[in-house]
C-alpha positions as CSV (number, residue, x, y, z in Angstrom):
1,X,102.5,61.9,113.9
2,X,99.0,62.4,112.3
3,X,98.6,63.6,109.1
4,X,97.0,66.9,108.1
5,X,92.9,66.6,108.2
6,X,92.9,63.6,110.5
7,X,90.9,64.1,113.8
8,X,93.2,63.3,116.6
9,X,94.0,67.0,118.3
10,X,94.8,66.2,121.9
11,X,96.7,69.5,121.6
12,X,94.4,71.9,121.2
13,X,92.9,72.0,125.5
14,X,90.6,75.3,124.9
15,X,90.0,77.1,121.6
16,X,92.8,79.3,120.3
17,X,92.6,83.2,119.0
18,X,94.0,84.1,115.6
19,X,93.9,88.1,115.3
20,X,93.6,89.1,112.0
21,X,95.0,92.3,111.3
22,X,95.4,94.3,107.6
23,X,97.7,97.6,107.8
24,X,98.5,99.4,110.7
25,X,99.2,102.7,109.9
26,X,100.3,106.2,111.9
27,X,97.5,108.3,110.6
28,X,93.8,108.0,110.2
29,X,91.9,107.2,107.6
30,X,88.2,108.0,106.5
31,X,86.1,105.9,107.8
32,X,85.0,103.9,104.9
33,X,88.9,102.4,105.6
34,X,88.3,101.4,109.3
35,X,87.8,97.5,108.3
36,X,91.0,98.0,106.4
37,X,93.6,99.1,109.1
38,X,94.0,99.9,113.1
39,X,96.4,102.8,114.0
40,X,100.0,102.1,115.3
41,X,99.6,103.8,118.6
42,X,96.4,101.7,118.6
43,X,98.1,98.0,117.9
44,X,100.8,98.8,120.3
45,X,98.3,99.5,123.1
46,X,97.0,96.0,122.4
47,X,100.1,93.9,121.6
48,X,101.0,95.4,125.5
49,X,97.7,94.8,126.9
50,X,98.0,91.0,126.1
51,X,101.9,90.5,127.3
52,X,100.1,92.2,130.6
53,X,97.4,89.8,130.2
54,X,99.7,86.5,130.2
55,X,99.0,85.6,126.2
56,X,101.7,83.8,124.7
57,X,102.0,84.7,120.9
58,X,102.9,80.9,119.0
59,X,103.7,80.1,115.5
60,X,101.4,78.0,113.1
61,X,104.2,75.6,113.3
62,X,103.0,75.5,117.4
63,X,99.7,74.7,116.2
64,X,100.2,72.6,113.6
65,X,102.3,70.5,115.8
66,X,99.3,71.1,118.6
67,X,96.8,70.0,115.8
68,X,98.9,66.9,114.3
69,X,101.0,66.2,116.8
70,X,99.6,66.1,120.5
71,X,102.1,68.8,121.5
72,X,100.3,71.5,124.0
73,X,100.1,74.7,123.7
74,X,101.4,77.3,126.2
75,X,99.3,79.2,128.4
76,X,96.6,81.8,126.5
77,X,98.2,81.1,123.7
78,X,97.3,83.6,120.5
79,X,98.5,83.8,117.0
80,X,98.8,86.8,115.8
81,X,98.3,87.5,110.9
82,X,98.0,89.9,108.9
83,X,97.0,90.0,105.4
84,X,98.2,91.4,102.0
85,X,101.8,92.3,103.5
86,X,101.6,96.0,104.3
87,X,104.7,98.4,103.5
88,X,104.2,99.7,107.1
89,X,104.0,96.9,109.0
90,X,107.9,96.8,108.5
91,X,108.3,100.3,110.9
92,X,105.2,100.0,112.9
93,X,104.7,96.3,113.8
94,X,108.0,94.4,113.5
95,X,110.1,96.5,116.0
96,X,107.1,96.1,118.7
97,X,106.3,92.6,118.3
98,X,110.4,91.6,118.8
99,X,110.8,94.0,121.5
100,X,107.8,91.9,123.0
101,X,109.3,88.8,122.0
102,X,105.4,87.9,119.7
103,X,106.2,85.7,116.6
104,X,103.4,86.8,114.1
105,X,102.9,86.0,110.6
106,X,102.4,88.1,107.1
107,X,100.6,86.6,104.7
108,X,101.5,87.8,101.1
109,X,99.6,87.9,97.6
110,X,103.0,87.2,95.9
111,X,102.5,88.7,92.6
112,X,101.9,91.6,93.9
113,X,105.2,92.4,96.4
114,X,106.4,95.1,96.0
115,X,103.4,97.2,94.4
116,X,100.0,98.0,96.1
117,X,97.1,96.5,96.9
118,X,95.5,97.1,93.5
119,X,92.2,94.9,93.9
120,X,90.4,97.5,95.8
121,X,90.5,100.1,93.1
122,X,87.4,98.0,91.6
123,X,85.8,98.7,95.4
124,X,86.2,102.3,95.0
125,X,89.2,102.4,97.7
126,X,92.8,104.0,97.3
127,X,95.5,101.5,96.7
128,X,98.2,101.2,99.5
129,X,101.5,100.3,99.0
130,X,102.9,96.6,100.1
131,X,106.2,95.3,101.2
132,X,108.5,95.0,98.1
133,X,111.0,91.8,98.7
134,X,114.1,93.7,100.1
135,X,112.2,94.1,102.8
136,X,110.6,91.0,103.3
137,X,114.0,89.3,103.3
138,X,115.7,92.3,106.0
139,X,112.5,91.1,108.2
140,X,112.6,87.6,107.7
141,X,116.9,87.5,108.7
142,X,115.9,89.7,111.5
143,X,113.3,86.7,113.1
144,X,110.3,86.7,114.7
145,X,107.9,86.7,111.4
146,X,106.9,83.7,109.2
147,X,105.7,84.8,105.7
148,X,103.0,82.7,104.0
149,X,101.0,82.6,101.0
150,X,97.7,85.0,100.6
151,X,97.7,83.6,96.9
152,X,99.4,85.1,93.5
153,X,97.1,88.1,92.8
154,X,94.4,88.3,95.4
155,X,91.9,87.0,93.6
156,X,88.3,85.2,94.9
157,X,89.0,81.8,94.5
158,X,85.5,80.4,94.2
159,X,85.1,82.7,91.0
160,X,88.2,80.6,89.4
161,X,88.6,77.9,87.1
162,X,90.3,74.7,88.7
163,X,93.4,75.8,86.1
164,X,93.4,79.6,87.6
165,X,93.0,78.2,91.6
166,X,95.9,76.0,91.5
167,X,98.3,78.5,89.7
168,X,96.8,80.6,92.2
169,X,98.1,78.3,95.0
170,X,100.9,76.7,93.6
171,X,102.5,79.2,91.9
172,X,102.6,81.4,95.1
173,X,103.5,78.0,97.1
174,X,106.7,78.0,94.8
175,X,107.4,81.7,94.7
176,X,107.6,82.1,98.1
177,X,109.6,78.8,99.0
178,X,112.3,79.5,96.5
179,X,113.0,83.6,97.2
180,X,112.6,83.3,100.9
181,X,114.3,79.6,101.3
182,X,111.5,78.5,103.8
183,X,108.3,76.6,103.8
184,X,105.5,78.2,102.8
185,X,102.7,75.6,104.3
186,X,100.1,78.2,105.7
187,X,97.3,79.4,103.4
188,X,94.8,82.1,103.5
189,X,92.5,82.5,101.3
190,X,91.8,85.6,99.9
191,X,88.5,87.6,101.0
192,X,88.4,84.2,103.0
193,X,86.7,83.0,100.0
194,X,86.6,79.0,100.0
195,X,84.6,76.0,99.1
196,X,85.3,72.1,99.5
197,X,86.4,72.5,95.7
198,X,89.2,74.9,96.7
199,X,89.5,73.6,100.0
200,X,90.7,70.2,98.3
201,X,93.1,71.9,95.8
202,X,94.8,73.8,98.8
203,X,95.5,70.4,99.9
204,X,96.7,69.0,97.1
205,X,99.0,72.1,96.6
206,X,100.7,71.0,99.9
207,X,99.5,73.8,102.6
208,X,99.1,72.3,105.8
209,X,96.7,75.0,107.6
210,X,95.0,77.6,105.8
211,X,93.0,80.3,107.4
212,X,89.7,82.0,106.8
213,X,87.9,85.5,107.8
214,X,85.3,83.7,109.5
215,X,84.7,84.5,113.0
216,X,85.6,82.1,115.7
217,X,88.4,80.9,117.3
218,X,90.3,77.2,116.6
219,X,88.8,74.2,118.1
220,X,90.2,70.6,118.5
221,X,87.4,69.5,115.8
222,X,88.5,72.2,113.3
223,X,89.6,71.3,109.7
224,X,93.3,72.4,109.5
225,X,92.3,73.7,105.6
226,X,89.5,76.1,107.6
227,X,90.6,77.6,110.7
228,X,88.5,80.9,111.9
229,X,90.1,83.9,112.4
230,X,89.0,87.2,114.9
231,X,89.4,90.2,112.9
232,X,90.5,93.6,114.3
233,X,89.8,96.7,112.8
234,X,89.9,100.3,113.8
235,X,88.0,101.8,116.9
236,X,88.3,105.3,118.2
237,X,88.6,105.7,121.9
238,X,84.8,106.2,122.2
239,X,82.6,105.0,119.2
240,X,78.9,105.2,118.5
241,X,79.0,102.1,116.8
242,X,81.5,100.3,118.6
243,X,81.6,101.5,122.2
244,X,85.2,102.0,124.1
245,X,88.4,100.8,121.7
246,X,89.6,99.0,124.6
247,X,87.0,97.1,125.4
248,X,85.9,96.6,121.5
249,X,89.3,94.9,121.6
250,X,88.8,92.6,124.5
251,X,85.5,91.8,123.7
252,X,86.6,90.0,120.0
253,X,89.5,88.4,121.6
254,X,87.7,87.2,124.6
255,X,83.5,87.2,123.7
256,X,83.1,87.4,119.8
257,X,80.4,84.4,119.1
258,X,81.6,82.0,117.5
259,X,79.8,82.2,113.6
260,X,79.7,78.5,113.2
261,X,78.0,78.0,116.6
């Protein structure tokens, strides 16, 4: 098998969707939250609207392996994040994605389970509340969700000494492995804030794939330590700025431009 960062990806035949979601909540917010959240009625319409459309939700393990390893991927594959570890992604994501039989992934800022997402305060936003580790552990021993690292406190890495970045990312590495009894191998930086610097230490630290909030979707050529991400966020059934939800929707899965392109 190849090792992380080497350039043999015979599994990866087309490029591959990550979703990137933040909360998904049962009521609107103002509009200055829309990048923030999608509503539950919303995600379900969409998490449906793939199974109808023959997408296959895989694992990063499934890519890695795709990546590394030469093993293909299924049919429209997809992978489905979301980041910071939302209190209400236990009620209004978990029970949805099993019924549909959709692995997905949370990835958490570790010293903050169990609190809020205090960093936006400084943003002007209201904090929301995050999973606390009860029930991270009643979602991980009920399968179907992967939780990875989204760092110690949330912080923008390219702002750190290389002291604070890798207590950032080892400290979480460790915190995770040792409360949930898993590997914690999938990285994503926070803000998707990275540099070759930080890029390297992530490496170092032992993460296998770490994701980013730039656009695009992952290609054969891709560094593991950088893949691209397609974020969704809240659209009204008929926006000014955005057109119809639906199609919004469709249109990033399917015909977002690749940034890097």
């Amino acid at each position: 098998m190849s090792e992380p960062g080497e350039p043999i990806r015979a599994g990866i035949r087309s490029p591959v969707p990550i979703l990137m979601y933040h909360a998904v909540e049962s009521a609107p917010r103002p509009p200055a939250y829309k990048h923030f959240y999608v509503l539950a009625r919303e995600f379900a319409w969409q998490m449906r609207a793939l199974k109808r459309a023959g997408y296959t939700a895989v694992t990063f393990a499934q890519l890695a392996d795709a990546l590394f390893g030469h093993s293909p991927l299924p049919a429209r594959p997809i992978l489905l994040t979301f980041d910071d570890g939302y209190l209400d992604i236990k009620a209004n994501v978990h029970p949805l994605l099993r019924e549909l039989g959709f692995p997905y992934t949370v990835f958490l800022a570790a010293g903050k389970v169990g609190t809020t997402n205090d960093w936006v305060i400084s943003e002007g936003y209201q904090p929301t509340p995050l999973l606390g580790w009860r029930d991270i552990l009643e979602m991980q021993a009920d399968g179907g969700v992967s939780f990875q690292a989204h760092t110690l406190s949330h912080p923008h890495l390219t702002r750190l000494s290389s002291e604070d970045v890798r207590r950032e990312l080892g400290d979480s590495k460790t915190l995770l492995e040792q409360t949930l009894q898993t590997r914690a191998d999938v990285l994503c930086y926070p803000y998707g804030n990275v540099n070759d610097s930080v890029m390297e230490q992530a490496r170092e630290a032992g993460y296998r794939l770490a994701v980013t909030t730039q656009t695009g979707r992952v290609r054969a050529s891709d560094d593991p330590l950088r893949l691209p991400r397609l974020s969704v966020i809240h659209v009204p059934p008929f926006s000014a700025t955005y057109g119809v939800g639906a199609l919004n929707f469709w249109w990033r899965v399917h015909w977002w431009k690749d940034a890097r392109l």
